[in-house]
N, C-alpha and C positions, 0 to 999 in steps of 0.2 A: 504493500500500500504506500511508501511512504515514496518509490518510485512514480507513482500514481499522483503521487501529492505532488511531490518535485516538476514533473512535466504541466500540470497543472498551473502550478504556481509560475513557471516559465512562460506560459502562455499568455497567462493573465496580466504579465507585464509587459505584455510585445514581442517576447522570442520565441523562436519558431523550436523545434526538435525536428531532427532526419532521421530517417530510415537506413541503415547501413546493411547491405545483405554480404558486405566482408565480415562481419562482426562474427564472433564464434561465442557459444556460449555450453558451459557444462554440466550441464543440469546434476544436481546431487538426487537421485530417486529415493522416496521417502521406503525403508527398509521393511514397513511393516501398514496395515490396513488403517490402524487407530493412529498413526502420525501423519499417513496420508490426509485421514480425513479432519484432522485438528491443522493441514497443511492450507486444506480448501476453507476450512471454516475462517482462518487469518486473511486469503484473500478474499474471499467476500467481502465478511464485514470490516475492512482498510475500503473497499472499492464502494461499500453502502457509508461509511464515515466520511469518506471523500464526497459524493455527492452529499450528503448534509452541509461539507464545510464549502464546498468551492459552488452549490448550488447551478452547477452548469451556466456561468456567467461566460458572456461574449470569449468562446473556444473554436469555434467553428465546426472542423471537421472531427475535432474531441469528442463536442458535445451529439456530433450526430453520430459517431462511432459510439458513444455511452448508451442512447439512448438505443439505438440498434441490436446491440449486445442483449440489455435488460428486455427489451418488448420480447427478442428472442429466445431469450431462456424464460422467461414468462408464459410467452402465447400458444409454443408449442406443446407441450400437455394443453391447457386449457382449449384448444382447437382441436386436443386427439378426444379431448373429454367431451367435448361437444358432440361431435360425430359419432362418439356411441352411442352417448344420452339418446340422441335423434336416430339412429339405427336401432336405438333398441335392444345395442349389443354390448351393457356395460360389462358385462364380463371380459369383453374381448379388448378393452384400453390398453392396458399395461404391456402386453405384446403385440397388437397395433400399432403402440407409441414406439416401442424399441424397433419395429422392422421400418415404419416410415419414415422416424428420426434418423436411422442409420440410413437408408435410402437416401434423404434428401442430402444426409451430408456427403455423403459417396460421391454422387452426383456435383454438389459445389466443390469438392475437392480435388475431384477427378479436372471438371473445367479451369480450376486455378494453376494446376499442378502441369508441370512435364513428366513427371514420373508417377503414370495413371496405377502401374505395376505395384509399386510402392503403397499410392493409396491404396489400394487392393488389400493390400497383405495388413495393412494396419486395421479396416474397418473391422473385425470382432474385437482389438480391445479398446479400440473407441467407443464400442457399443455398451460395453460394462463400463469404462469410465466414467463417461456421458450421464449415463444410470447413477452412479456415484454423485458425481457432481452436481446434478438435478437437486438431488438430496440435500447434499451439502449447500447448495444456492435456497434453498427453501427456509434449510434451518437455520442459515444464518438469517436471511433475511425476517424471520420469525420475531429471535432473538435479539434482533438489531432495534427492530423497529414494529413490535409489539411488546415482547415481553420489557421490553427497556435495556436489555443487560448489555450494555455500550461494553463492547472489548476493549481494555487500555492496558493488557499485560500479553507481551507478546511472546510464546514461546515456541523455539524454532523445531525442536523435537530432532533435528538430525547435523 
């Protein structure tokens, strides 16, 4: 989050951020299911504190990237929810949602990408991650901003 904050805060003073596709980066994988998901639950709510603090004020393509993201992880269950409700097939959500979620992003990944093979071979654990993170986007945002319990201790777990 505090990435999030810093680009933010650059913005909002007149400077720009680039995109660097030399940049390398090396991700450390969290070692275990319960530091993953205390890993998701840190970037959530930094990214629901950050909208509190920075309020999407004159960003541009920040603020239409934020909002894209959020309508995103939002409307896609509540659009697979609907469509059963209205089918009549509410049993059939939960794996409805996982085969057209993975579908659709197949598809936008595959169009982004050169290396279609690649995506290919990644969409089943994106399909469990995805699943994960849903969860973990809910509960934070639960958390954040129902139950009150503002995160202010950050622990990195790996």
């Amino acid at each position: 989050a505090e990435d999030f904050d810093l680009t933010w805060t650059l913005y909002e003073h007149g400077y720009r951020t680039e995109f660097s596709a030399q940049a390398k980066c090396y991700p450390v994988d969290p070692p275990s299911l319960t530091i993953y998901l205390a890993q998701i639950d840190r970037w959530y709510r930094g990214v629901i504190q950050n909208l509190r603090t920075h309020r999407l004020k004159r960003v541009g393509r920040l603020k239409l990237l934020t909002w894209w993201y959020l309508a995103e992880s939002l409307a896609t269950p509540l659009v697979a929810l609907a469509v059963a409700y209205l089918s009549g097939r509410w049993w059939q959500v939960p794996l409805g949602f996982v085969v057209l979620d993975t579908v659709l992003a197949g598809i936008i990944a595959c169009l982004a990408s050169r290396n279609v093979k690649e995506v290919l071979m990644d969409l089943p654990a994106y399909t469990v991650v995805r699943q994960v993170n849903f969860f973990g986007f809910v509960r934070a945002l639960y958390r954040e901003c129902v139950a009150g319990q503002t995160l202010n201790t950050w622990v990195k777990g790996h």
